[in-house]
N, C-alpha and C positions, 0 to 999 in steps of 0.2 A: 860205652867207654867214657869215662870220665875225661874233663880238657883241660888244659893247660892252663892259666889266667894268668895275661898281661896287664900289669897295673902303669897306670901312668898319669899325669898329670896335663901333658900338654906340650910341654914345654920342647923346645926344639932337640933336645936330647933323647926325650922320649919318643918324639913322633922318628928320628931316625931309627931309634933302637926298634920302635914298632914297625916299620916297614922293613927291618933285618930279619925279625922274628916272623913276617908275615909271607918272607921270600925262605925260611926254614921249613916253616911246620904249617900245613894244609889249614887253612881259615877254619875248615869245618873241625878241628884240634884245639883251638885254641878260643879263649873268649879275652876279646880287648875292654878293658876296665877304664874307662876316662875318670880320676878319682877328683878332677878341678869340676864335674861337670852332675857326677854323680857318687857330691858327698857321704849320701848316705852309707858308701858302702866301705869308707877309710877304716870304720874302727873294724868293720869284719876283715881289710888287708890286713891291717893291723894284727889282727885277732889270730892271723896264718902265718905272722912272722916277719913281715914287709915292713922292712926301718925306713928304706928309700923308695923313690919311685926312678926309673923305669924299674921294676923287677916282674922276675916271671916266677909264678908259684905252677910247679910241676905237679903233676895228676898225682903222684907219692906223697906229695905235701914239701917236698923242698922247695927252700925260695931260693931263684936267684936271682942278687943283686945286679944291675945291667949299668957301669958307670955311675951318675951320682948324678941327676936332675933336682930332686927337691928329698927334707928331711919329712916323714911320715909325719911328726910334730907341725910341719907348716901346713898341712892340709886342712889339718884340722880347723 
């Protein structure tokens, strides 16, 4: 089964939205994405749709936006 991917940066918006999402959807569903920590992988969020962070890219390929922590431009 394919999982879920929580993108985020860090930032205290994220880390709530990440502990909302971690009290939804079984840990072993979902993969959490530190994008402040593990650059390499902005331009592939990027690349699925992810303007902002906190978002969650759904195993379909929908992204959702989670509030507004940081622009996918500032990660860079």
């Amino acid at each position: 089964m394919k999982k879920a991917v929580f993108y985020h940066a860090g930032c205290p918006v994220c880390v709530s939205a990440e502990q909302d999402i971690l009290n939804i959807i079984p840990k072993d569903r979902v993969e959490v994405v530190h994008l402040g920590i593990d650059t390499t992988k902005v331009q592939y969020a990027e690349d699925q749709g992810v303007q902002s962070v906190p978002a969650l890219v759904m195993p379909n390929g929908n992204v959702l936006h989670i509030n507004f922590g940081a622009a996918i431009e500032d990660l860079k």
